[in-house]
C-alpha positions as CSV (number, residue, x, y, z in Angstrom):
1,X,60.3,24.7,68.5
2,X,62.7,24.2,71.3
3,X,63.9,27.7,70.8
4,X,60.8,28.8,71.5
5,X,59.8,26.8,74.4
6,X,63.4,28.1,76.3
7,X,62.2,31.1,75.6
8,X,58.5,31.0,77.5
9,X,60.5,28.6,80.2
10,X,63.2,31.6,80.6
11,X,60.4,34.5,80.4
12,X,57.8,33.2,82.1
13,X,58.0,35.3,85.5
14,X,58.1,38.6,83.1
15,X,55.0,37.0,81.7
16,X,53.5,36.7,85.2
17,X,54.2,39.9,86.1
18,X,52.8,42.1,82.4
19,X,49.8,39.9,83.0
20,X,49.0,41.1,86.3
21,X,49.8,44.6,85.0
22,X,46.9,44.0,82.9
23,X,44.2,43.0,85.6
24,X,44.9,45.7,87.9
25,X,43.7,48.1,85.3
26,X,39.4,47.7,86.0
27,X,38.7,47.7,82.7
28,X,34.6,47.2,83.2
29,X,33.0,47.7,80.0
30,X,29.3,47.8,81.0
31,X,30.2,50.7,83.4
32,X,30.8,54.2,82.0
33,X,32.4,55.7,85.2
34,X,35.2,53.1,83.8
35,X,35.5,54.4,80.1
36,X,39.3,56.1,81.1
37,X,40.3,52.9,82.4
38,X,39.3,50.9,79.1
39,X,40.8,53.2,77.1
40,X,44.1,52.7,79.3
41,X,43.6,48.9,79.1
42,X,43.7,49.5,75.1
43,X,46.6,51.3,75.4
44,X,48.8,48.9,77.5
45,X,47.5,46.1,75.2
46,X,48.6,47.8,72.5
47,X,52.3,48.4,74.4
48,X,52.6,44.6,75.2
49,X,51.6,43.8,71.3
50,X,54.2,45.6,70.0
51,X,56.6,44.6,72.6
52,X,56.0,41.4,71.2
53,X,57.4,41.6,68.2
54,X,54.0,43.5,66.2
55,X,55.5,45.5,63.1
56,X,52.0,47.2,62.9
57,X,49.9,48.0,65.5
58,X,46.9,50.1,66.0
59,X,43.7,51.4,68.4
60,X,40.7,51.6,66.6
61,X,38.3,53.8,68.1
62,X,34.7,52.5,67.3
63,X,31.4,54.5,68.7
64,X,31.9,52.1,72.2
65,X,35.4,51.0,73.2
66,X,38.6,50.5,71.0
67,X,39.5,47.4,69.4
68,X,43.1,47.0,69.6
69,X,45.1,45.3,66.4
70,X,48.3,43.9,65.8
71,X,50.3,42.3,62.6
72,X,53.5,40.6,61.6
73,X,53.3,40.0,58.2
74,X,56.2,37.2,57.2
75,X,55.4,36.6,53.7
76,X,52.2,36.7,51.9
77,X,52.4,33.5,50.9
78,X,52.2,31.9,53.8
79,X,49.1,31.5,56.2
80,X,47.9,34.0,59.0
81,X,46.6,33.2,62.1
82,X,44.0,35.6,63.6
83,X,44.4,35.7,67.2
84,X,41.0,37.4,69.0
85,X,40.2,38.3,72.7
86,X,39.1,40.6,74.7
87,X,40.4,42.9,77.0
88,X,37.2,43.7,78.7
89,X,36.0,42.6,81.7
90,X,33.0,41.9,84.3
91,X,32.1,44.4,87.2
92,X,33.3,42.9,90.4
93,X,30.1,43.1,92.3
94,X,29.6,41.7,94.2
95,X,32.7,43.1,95.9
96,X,32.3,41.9,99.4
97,X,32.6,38.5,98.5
98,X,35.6,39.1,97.3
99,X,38.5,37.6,99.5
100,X,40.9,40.0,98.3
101,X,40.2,43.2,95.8
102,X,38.9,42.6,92.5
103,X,41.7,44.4,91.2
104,X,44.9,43.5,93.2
105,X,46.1,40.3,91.6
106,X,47.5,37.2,94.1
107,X,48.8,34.2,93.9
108,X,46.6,31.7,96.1
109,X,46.8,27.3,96.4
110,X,43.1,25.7,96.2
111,X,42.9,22.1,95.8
112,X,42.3,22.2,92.6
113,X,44.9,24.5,91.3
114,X,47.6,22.8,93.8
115,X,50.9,25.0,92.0
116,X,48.8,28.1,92.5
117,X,46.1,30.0,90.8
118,X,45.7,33.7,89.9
119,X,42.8,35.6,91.8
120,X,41.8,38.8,90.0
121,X,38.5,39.7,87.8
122,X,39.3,39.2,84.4
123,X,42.3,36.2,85.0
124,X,40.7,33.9,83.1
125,X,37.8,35.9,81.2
126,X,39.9,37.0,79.1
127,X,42.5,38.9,79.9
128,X,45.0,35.4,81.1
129,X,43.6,33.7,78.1
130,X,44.0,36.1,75.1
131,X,47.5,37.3,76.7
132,X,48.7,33.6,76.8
133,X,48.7,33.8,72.6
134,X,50.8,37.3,73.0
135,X,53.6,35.6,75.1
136,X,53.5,32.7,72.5
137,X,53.4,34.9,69.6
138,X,56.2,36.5,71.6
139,X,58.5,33.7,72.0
140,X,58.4,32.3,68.2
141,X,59.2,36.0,67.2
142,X,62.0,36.7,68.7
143,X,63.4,32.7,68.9
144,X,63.2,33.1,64.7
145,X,60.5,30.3,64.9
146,X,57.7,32.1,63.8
147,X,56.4,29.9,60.8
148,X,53.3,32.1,58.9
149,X,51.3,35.8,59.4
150,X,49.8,36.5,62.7
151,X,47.2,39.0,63.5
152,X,45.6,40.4,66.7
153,X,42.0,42.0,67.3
154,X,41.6,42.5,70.8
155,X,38.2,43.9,71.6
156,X,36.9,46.0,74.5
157,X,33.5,45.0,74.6
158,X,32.5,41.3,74.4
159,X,30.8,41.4,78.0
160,X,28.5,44.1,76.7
161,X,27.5,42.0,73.5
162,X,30.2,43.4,71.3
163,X,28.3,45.7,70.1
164,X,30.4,47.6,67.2
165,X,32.6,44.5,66.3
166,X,30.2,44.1,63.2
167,X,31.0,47.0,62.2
168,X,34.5,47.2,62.2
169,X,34.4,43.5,61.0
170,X,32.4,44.8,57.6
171,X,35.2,48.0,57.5
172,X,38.2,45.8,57.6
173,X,37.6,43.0,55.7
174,X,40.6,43.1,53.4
175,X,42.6,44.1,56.9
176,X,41.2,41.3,58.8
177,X,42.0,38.4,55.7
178,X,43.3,35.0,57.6
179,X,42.9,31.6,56.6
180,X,41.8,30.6,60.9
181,X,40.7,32.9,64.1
182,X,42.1,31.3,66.8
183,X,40.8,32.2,70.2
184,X,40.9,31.4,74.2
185,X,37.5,32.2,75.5
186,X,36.5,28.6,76.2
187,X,37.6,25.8,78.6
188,X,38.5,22.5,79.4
189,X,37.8,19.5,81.0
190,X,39.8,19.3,83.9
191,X,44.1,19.8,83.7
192,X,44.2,16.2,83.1
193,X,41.8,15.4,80.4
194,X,42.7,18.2,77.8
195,X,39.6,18.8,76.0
196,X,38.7,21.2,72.2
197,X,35.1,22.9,72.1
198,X,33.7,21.9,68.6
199,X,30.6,23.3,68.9
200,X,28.4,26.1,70.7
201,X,24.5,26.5,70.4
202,X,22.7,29.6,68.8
203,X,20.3,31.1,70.6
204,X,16.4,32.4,69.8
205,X,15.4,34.7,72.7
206,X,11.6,35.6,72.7
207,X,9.3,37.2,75.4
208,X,5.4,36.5,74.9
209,X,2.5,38.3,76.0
210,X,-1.7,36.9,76.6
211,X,-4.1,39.6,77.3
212,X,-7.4,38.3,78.3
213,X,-9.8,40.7,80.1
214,X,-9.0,44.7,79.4
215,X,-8.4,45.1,83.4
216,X,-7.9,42.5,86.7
217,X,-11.3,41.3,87.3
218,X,-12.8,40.0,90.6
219,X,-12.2,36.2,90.8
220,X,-15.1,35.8,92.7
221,X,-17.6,37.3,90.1
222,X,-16.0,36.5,86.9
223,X,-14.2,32.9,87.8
224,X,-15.2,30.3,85.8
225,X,-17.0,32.7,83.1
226,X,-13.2,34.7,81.8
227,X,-10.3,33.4,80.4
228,X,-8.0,33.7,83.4
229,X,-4.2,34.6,81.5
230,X,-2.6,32.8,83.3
231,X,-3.9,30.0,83.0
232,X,-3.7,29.9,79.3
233,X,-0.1,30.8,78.9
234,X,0.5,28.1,81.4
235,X,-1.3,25.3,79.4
236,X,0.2,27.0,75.7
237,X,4.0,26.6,77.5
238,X,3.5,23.1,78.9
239,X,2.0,22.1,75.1
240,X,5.2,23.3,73.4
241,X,6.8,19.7,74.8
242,X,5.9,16.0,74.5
243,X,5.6,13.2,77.0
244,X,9.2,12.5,75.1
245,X,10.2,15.9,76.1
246,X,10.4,16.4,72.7
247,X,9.6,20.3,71.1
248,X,6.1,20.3,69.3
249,X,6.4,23.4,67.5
250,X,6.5,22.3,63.6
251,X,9.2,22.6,61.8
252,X,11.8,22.9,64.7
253,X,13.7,19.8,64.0
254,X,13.9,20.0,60.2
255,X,17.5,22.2,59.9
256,X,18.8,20.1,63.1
257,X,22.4,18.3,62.2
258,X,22.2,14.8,63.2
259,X,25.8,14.6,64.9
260,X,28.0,11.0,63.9
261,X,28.0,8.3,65.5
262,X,32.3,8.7,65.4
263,X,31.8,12.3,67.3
264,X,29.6,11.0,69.6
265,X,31.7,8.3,71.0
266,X,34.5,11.1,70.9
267,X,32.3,13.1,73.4
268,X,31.2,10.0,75.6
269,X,34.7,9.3,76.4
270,X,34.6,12.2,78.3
271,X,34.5,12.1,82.2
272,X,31.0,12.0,83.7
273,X,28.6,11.4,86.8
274,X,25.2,11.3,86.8
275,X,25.2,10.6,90.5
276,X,28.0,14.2,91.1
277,X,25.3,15.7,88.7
278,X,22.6,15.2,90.3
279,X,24.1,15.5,93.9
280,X,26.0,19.3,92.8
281,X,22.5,20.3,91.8
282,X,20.4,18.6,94.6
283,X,17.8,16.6,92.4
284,X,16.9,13.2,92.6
285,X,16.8,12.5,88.7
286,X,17.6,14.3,85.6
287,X,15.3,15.0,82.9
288,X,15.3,16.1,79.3
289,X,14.8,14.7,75.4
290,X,14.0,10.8,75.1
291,X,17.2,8.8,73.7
292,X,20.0,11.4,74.6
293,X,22.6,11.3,77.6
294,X,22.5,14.3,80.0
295,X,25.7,15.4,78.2
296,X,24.4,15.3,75.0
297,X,20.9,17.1,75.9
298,X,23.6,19.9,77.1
299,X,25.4,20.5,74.2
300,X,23.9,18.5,70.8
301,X,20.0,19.0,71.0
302,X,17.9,22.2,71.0
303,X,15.8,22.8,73.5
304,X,13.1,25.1,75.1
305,X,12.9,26.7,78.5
306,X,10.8,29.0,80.0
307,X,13.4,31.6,81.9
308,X,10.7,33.7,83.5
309,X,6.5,34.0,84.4
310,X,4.8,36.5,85.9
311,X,1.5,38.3,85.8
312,X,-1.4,38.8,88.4
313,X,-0.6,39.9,92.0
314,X,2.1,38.5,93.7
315,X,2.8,40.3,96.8
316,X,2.6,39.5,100.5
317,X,-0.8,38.2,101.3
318,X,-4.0,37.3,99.2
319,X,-6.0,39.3,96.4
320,X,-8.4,37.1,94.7
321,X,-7.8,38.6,90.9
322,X,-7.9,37.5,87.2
323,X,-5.1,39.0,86.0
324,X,-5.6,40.9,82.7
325,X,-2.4,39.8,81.3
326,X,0.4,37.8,81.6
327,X,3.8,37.1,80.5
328,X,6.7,34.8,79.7
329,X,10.4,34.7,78.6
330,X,11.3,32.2,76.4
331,X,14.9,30.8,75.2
332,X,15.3,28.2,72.5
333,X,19.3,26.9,72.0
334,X,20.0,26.0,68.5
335,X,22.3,23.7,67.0
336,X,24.4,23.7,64.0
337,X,22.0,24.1,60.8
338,X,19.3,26.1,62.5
339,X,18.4,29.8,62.0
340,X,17.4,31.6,64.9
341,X,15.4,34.2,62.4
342,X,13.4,30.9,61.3
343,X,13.2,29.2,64.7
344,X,11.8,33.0,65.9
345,X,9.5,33.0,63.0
346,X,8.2,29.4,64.0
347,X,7.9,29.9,67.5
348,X,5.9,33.0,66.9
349,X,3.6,31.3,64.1
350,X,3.3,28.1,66.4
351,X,2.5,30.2,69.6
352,X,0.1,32.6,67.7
353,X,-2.3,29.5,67.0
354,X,-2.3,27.3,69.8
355,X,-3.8,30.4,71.4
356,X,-7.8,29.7,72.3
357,X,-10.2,32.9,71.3
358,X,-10.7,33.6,74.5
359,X,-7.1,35.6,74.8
360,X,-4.6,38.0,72.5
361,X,-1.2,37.0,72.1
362,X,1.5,39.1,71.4
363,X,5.5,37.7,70.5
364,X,8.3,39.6,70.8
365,X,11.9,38.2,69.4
366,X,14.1,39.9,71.3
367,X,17.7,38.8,70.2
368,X,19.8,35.6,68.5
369,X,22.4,34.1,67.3
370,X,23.8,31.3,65.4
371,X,25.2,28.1,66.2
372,X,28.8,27.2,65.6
373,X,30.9,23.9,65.0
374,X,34.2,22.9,63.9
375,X,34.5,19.7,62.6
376,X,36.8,17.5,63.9
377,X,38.2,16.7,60.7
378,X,39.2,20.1,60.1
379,X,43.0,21.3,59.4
380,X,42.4,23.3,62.3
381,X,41.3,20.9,64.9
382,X,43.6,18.6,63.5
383,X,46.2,21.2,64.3
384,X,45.0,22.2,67.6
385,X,44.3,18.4,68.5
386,X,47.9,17.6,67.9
387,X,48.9,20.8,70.4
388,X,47.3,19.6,72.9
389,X,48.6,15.9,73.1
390,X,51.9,17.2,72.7
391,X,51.7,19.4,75.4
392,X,49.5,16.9,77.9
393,X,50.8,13.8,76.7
394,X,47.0,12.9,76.0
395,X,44.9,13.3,73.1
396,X,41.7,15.9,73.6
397,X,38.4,15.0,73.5
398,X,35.7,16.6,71.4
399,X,33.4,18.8,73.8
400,X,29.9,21.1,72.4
401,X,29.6,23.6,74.8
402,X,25.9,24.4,75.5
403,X,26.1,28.1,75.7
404,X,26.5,30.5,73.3
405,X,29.2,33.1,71.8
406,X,27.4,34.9,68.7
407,X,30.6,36.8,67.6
408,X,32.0,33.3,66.4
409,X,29.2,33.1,63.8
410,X,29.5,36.1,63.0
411,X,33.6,35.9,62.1
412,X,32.0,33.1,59.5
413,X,29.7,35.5,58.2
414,X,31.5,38.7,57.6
415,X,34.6,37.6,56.7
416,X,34.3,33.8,55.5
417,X,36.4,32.4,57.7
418,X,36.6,29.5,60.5
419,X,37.5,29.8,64.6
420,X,39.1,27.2,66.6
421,X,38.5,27.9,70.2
422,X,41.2,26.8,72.5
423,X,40.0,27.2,75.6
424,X,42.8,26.6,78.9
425,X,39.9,27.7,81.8
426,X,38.1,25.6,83.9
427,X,34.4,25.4,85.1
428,X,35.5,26.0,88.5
429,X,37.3,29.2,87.9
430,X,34.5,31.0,88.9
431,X,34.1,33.8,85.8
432,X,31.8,36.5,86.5
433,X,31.5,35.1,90.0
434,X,33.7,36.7,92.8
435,X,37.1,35.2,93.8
436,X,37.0,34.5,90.1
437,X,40.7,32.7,88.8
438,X,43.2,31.5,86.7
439,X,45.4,28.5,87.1
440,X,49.4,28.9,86.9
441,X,49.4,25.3,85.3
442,X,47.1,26.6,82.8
443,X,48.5,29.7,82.1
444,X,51.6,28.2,81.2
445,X,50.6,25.1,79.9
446,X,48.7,27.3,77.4
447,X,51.5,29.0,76.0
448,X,53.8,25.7,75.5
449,X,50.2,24.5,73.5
450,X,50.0,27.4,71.0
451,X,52.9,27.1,69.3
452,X,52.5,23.6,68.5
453,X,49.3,24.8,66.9
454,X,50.8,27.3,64.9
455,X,53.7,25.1,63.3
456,X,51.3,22.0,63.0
457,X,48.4,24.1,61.1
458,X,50.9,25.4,59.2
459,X,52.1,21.9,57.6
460,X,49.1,20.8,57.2
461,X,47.7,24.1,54.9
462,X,50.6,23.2,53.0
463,X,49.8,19.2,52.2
């Protein structure tokens, strides 16, 4: 390993400078009038990948934008590391905000990145991240330290739902075998308190409809005598929690992993104020589920939210109206265990008869996606636990991350196998935001971490 680590020491302004070769390309996925430029993106990943020691390399075309892939292939025997990413990134807008182009990477000091951070769309989502494993993968290569089979699927469309990864995921099976995927599209703590995200919620995403009267009535004339919409979808929503906070629709909790009582003292240790929490938000107390920390309602627990209401006349001024019909958007956030095709299936079912006879109701399940979690006994977190203490000089902590990445569960389904997600970004790097960033700490410190993962997971596949 100290061959290797001279070699990202002696490299590293090379590295510097083919990253920011990467982010001034405006590879903007959801934007047509950018396909040329994600193409070009693909092609100068595909450049660096074989620059970095890839025997085999190769741009898939898919109905969307390329995925790009890699191999070294040391001996079959030994295990291979699949390294994903994405080479995509968000539209800058918007742009004004920007203080300097989108595009035109700098170097700039905040307080929190003190050595320097890099300000360009796409430094930490993903482009920094992902290309932190191809400097790595690099610096074993060609130091002759390279202990097991490596291979890369960079994608071009993860901030447009990866849309045709399925598909080239069921084509390539026997192409994409591996024993672990490894990726960087997750976070940290803070530089000083390393931290491994174990967990990320699915998602159940339904919009719902109550149709009372078959046009907007006079409120005047019919008040009191017709089921105002409104009204009813407001009392159905406010009956789908307790005075616990807890979800009433049945069923819900009967999939929900209980997490251990080990793991959640793991996750406690993390740092955390209620009174920062409350005071970043302006609120004057926090709320959510009955017996469960503010952390843990983030990150362990399912929950329900109502993300959007509307219906009757809203405009400047009065119109005394029943509405004929209003409507809702509902998310539910799953945890490990629960099926967002069930929870759908429940919510609808639930929400169907809690409906009085005086309205229609109409549920619409618009998309999903399924929970994820590595357990912290895993080889692989074991692995990547031992990386990160040997490059922090402090042992990570545990974190569930509250949001959701559906392509992870998906890696399980199609092709059997497990992610770890080591994550380098922080919170306050400001992806999809403007002026959005990328520590020089931790795009260095990320590339002294991998390698320690790579030779650690390796000995312990072989115990």
């Amino acid at each position: 390993m100290k061959k290797t680590q001279e070699y990202l020491q002696n490299e590293k302004n090379r590295f510097l400078n083919d990253l920011f070769e990467l982010l001034r390309i405006p590879s903007i996925s959801a934007d047509p009038s950018y396909k040329t430029d994600v193409a070009k993106c693909a092609e100068k990943v595909e450049y660096f990948l074989k620059n970095a020691g890839c025997e085999l390399t190769q741009i898939f075309p898919t109905n969307g934008h390329p995925i790009v892939y890699g191999e070294k292939i040391i001996d079959k025997e030994l295990p291979t590391v699949i390294v994903y990413g994405h080479y995509d990134v968000q539209p800058a807008d918007p742009i004004e905000l920007w203080e300097n182009p989108a595009f035109e990477p700098i170097i700039k000091k905040t307080e929190i990145h003190p050595d320097g951070a890099i300000f360009a769309r796409g430094s930490c989502d993903d482009k920094g991240q992902f290309f932190m494993h191809v400097n790595a993968f690099e610096a074993m290569s060609k130091s002759n330290e390279l202990p097991c089979n490596v291979k890369f699927m960079i994608e071009g469309e993860e901030e447009v739902g990866s849309e045709h990864l399925g598909q080239f995921l069921q084509e390539n099976k026997v192409l994409l075998t591996g024993d672990i995927i490894l990726v960087s599209d997750t976070g940290m703590l803070a530089n000083d308190t390393p931290s491994i995200t174990t967990g990320l919620r699915g998602l159940s995403y339904m919009e719902v409809e109550v149709t009372g009267p078959n046009r907007d009535l006079h409120s005047g004339l019919y008040g009191g005598c017709v089921a105002n919409p409104i009204n009813i979808l407001c009392s159905m929503i406010s009956s789908l929690h307790d005075e616990n906070q807890h979800i009433t629709i049945p069923g819900f909790y009967d999939q929900v992993l209980e997490i251990s009582d080990e793991e959640r003292k793991e996750m406690a240790k993390a740092p955390f104020s209620i009174d920062h929490y409350k005071k970043a938000l302006d609120i004057n107390e926090v709320h959510g589920e009955k017996g469960f920390s503010t952390m843990e309602r983030a990150s362990i627990r399912p929950t329900l939210d109502v993300n959007g209401i509307w219906g009757g006349y809203t405009g400047e001024g009065a119109k005394t109206v029943i509405p004929s019909k209003a409507y809702a958007k509902i998310s539910m956030r799953l945890v490990p265990n629960q099926d967002p095709e069930t929870i759908s299936a429940l919510f609808q079912k639930h929400f169907e008869s809690i409906a009085p006879k005086s309205v229609k109701v109409k549920v619409t399940a618009h998309h999903g996606g399924y929970p994820v979690l590595t357990p912290i006994d895993s080889i692989a977190y074991q692995a990547a636990s031992f990386a990160y203490e040997k490059a922090f000089n402090k042992k990570p902590i545990p974190v569930r991350s509250g949001g959701s990445i559906p392509i992870i569960a998906l890696f399980e389904k199609v092709l059997g196998v497990k992610t770890i997600m080591m994550g380098f970004g922080l919170d306050s790097d400001a992806i999809h935001s403007p002026n959005e960033h990328y520590g020089l700490f931790n795009y260095y410190k990320g590339m002294e971490t991998i390698p320690y993962f790579y030779h650690k997971f390796v000995e312990l596949c072989k115990k």
